[in-house]
N, C-alpha and C positions, 0 to 999 in steps of 0.2 A: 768575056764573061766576068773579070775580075774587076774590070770597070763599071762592070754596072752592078755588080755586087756592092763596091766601093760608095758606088752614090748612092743607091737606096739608104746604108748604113749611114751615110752624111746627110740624105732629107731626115732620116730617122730622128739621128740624133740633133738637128734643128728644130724638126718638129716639139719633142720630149722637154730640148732648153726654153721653148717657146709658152708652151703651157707651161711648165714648174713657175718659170717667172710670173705668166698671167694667175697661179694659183696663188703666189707671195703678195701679189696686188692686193688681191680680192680679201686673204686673209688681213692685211693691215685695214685694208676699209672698211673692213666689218667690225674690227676689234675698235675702230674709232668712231664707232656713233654713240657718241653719249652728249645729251643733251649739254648745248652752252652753259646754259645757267644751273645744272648740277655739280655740288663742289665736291671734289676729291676728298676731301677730309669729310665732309656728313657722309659720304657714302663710307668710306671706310669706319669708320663711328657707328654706322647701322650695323654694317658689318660684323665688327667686334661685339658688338652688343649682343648681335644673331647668334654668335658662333657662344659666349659667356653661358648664353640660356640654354642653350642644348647641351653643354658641356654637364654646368647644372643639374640637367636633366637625367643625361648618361649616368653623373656619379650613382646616384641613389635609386634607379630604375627597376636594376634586375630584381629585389624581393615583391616589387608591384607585378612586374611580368610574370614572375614563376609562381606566383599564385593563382595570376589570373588561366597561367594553362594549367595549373593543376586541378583544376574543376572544385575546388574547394578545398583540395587536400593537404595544401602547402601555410605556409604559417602565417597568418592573417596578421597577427598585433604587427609585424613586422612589415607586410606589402601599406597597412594604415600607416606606421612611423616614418615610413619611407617617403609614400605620397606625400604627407604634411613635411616632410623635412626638405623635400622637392619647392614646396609651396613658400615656405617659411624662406629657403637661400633665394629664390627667383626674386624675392621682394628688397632682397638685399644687393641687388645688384643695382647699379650706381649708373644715372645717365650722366655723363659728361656737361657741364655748364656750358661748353664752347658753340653745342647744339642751338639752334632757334628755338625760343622758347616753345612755341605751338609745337614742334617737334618732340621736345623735349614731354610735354605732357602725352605727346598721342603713346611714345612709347612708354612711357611708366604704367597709362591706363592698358596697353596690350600686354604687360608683364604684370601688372593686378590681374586679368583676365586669365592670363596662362596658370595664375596662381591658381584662382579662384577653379579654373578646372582640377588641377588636381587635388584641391580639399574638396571639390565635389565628387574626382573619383574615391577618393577614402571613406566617403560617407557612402559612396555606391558601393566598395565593397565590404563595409559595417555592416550594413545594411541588406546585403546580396540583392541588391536593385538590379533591374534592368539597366540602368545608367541612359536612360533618355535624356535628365540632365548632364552629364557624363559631355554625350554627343554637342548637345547644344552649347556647353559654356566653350568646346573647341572653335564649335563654327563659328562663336562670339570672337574667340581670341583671332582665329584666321583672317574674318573678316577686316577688325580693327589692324592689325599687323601689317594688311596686306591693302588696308589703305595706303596706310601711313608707307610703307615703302612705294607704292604705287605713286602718290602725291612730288617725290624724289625719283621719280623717273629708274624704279629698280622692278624687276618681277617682286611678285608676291610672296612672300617663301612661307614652304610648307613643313609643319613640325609633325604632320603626321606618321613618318616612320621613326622620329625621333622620339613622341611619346609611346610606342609601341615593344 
C-alpha cells in the first residue's frame, strides 16, 4: 500500500514538473512576438509619450469631472479652466526628434486632436451642450492615435477611462 501511494505521488509530482515547465515555454513565446522590424526605442518613445498625456490629463481632471456629476451644481469657470489648461499642457508636450519623422507628425496631430477635444468639452460645458462634438473630436483622436500605433505593430490605446 505504501508503494503505490509512493508512485502515484512520484507520477504526480512529474506530471506538475511537466506542465509548470511547458507553461514557462509558452509564456516566453508569447512575450516574444513582436515584429522584426519594430524598434525597441519607438516603441518605448510611444509609450512614454502615451503615459506624458494621460498623466497630463489626471493632473487637472477632477474639477471637469465633478461638475460634470454634479448636474450643474459644481463650479463651472473652474471644470472650463481646467479643461483648456488640459488642452493648453497636452500641446506642450514634446515629441522626441529621434522618432521617424512621419511618425513624429502622426503623433503631434493625435495630441492636437486630444487637445482639440478638450477645448471642445469646455465649450460643451459653456455652453451646457449635448457634447455631440464632445464625442466626435474623441473618436477623431482614438482613431488617429490608434493608427499611428497600429502602423508600429502596438494595440491601439484607449484614453477613454482616462478622460473620464
Amino acid at each position: 500500500m505504501k508503494k503505490w501511494i509512493f508512485s502515484m505521488i512520484l507520477v504526480l509530482v512529474i506530471v506538475l514538473s511537466a506542465c509548470t515547465e511547458e507553461a514557462n515555454n509558452v509564456d516566453t513565446a508569447d512575450s516574444k512576438q513582436v515584429p522584426a522590424d519594430q524598434s525597441g526605442e519607438t516603441v518605448t518613445v510611444l509609450m512614454n509619450i502615451q503615459m506624458e498625456m494621460i498623466q497630463t490629463i489626471r493632473k487637472h481632471l477632477e474639477p471637469v469631472t465633478s461638475y460634470e456629476m454634479s448636474d450643474g451644481a459644481g463650479d463651472l469657470e473652474a471644470a472650463v479652466e481646467a479643461s483648456n489648461r488640459i488642452a493648453n499642457e497636452l500641446r506642450g508636450i514634446e515629441i522626441p526628434e529621434n522618432l521617424d519623422e512621419d511618425l513624429q507628425v502622426d503623433m503631434k496631430d493625435s495630441i492636437e486632436l486630444l487637445a482639440l477635444y478638450f477645448e471642445e468639452r469646455a465649450a460643451s460645458l459653456s455652453e451646457g451642450s449635448e457634447g455631440v462634438e464632445v464625442t466626435a473630436a474623441l473618436e477623431s483622436f482614438h482613431q488617429k492615435i490608434g493608427e499611428t500605433f497600429e502602423a508600429e505593430g502596438l494595440h491601439a490605446p484607449n484614453f477613454e477611462k482616462d478622460v473620464q
